[in-house]
C-alpha positions as CSV (number, residue, x, y, z in Angstrom):
1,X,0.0,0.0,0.0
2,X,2.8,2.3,0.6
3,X,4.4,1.6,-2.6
4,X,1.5,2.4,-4.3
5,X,1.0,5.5,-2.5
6,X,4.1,6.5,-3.2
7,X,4.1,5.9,-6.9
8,X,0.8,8.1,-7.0
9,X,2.7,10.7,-5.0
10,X,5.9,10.8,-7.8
11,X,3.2,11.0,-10.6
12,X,1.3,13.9,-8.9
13,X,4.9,16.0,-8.4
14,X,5.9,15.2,-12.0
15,X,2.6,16.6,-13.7
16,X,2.6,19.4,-11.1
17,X,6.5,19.9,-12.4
18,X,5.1,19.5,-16.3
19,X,2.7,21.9,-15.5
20,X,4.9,24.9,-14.0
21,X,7.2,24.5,-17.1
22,X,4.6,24.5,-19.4
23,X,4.0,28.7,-20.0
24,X,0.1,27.6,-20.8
25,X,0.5,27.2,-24.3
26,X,1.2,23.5,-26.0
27,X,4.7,22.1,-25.2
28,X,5.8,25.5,-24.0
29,X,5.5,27.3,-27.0
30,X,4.9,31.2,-27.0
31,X,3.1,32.8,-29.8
32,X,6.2,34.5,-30.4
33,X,8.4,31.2,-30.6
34,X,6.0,29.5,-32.5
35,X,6.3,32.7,-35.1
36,X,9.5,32.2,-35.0
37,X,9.3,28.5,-35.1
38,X,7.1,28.9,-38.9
39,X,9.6,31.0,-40.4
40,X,12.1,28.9,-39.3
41,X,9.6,26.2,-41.3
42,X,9.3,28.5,-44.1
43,X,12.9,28.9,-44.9
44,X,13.1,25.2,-45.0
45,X,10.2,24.8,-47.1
46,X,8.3,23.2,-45.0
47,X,5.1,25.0,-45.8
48,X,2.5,23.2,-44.7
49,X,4.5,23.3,-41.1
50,X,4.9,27.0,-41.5
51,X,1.2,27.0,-41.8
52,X,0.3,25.1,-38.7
53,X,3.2,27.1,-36.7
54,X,1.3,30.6,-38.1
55,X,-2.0,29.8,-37.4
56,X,-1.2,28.5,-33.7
57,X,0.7,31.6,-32.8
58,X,-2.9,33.7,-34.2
59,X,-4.8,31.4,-32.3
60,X,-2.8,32.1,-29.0
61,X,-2.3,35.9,-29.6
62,X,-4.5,37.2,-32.7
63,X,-2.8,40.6,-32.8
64,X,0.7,39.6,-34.0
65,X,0.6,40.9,-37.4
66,X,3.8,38.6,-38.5
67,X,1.7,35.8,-37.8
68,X,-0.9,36.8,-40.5
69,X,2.3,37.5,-42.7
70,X,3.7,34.1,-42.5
71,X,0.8,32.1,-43.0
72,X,-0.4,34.5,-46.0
73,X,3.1,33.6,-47.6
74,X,3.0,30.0,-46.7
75,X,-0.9,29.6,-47.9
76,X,0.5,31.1,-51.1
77,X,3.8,28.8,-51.6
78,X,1.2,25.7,-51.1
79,X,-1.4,27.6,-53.5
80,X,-4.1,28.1,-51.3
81,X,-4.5,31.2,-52.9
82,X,-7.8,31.9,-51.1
83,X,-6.7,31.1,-47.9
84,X,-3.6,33.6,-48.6
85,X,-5.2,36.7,-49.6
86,X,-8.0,36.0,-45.9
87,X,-4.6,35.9,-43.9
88,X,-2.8,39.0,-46.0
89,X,-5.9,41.0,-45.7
90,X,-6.9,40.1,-42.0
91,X,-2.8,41.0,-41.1
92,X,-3.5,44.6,-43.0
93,X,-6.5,45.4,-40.8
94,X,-3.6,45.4,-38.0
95,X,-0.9,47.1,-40.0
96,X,-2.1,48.3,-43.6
97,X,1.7,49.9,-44.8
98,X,3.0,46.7,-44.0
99,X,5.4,46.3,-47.1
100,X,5.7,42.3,-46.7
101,X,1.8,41.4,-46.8
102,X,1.1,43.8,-49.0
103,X,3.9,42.4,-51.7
104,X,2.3,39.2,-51.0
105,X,-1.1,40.4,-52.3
106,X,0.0,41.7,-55.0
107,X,2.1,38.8,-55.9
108,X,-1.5,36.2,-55.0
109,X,-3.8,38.9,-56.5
110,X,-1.5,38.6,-60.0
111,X,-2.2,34.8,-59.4
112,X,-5.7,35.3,-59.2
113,X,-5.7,37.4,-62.4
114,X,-6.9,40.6,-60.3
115,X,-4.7,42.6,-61.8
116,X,-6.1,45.9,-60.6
117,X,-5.5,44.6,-57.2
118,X,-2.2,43.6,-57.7
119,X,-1.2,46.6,-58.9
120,X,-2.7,48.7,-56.4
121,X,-0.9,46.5,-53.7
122,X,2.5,46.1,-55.5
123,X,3.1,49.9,-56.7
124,X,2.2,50.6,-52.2
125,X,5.1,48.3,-51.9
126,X,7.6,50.4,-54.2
127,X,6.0,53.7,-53.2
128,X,7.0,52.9,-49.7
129,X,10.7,50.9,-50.5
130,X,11.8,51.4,-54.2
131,X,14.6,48.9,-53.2
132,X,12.2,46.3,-51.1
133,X,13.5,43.2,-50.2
134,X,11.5,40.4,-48.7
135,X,13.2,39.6,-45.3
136,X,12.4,35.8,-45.2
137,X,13.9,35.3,-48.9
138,X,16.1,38.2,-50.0
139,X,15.2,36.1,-54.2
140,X,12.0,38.0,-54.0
141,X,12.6,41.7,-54.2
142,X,11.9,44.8,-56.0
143,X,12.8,43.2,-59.4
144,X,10.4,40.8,-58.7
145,X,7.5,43.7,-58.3
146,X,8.4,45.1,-61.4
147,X,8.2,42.6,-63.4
148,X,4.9,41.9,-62.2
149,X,3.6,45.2,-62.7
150,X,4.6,44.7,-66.2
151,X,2.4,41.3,-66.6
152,X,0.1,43.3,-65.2
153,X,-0.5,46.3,-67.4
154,X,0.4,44.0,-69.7
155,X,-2.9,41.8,-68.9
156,X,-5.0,45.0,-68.7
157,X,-3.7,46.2,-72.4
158,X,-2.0,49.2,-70.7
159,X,1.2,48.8,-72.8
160,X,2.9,51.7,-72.1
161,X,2.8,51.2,-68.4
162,X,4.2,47.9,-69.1
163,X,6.8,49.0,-71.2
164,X,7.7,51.5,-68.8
165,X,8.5,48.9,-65.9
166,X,10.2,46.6,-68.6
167,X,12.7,49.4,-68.8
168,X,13.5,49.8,-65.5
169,X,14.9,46.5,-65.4
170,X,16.0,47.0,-69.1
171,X,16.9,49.9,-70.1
172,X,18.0,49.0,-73.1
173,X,14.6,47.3,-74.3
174,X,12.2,49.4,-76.6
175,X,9.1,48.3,-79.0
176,X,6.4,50.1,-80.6
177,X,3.3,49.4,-78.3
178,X,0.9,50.3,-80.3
179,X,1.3,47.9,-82.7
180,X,1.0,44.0,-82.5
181,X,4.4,43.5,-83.6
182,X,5.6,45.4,-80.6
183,X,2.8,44.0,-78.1
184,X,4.7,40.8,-79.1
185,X,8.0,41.7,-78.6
186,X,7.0,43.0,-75.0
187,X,5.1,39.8,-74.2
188,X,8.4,38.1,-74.9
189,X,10.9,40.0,-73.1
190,X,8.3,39.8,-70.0
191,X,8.9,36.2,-70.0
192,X,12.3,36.4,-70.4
193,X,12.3,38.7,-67.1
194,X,10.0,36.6,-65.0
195,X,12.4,33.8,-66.1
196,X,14.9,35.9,-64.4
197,X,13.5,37.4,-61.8
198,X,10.0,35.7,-61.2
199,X,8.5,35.2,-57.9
């Protein structure tokens, strides 16, 4: 009898000890470690990880805006487009000049073929940081934007516009918009730019 009470004794003491430890939240985890913890998923491509991460650390504290950033970006490496622009757009509620969500809806919104959208979120982006570079992946910058500016006009037949971001990234690029020939010719060299700098 004594050896079972004291069995029941060392059990109680360790869960009391497990629960101390425990900082309320599932195996110890902040909201601000398990941020941490989906970028650190993220980076290693483990998206759907990423997402899980994200979306615990909004369910334990739903005003960290980073959170809504790194489950927007993760929903939109796994193309749950949908689910990426909710997360962007619930994340700008909290902080609308945030430059990293709203590059990300411009980038989904292009996706989507809202190019309107994307351009309005993209050119914020630019306005903002001419020289933005995403923090998590320093391969999606301002190049990137730019070129997707250009698929954009591009889409909406607002050729010049399109031209005119082509030639930021090459200056020495010119064609006749206004004809087909030339529409061509910038179709092409967009390609040959998202080839080179695409998202």
């Amino acid at each position: 009898m004594k050896k079972i009470r004291s069995i029941y004794i060392y059990l109680l003491v360790g869960i009391l000890a497990g629960c101390q430890s425990g900082d309320g939240g599932g195996g110890g985890e902040t909201a601000d470690q398990l941020v941490k913890d989906g970028w650190g998923a993220f980076i290693s491509r483990d998206y759907k990880t990423a997402v899980s991460k994200f979306n615990q650390a909004i369910t334990m504290n739903g005003a960290l805006v980073d959170a809504y950033n790194g489950a927007g970006w993760s929903y939109a490496k796994l193309d749950s487009l949908n689910s990426s622009v909710t997360k962007f757009d619930t994340g700008l509620l909290r902080d609308s000049v945030n430059t990293e969500i709203n590059a990300g809806l411009g980038i989904v919104q292009n996706a989507l073929k809202a190019y309107q959208s994307s351009i309005q979120y993209t050119r914020s982006v630019l306005q903002q940081n001419p020289s933005w570079i995403f923090s998590r992946d320093n391969t999606i910058n301002s190049s990137d934007l730019q070129v997707l500016l250009a698929e954009d006009f591009y889409a909406i037949s607002s050729y010049d516009s399109s031209l005119a971001h082509i030639r930021i990234l090459n200056s020495s690029f010119n064609a006749d918009v206004s004809t087909f020939a030339g529409q061509k010719s910038l179709s092409q060299e967009i390609e040959v730019l998202r080839a080179l700098y695409g998202s």
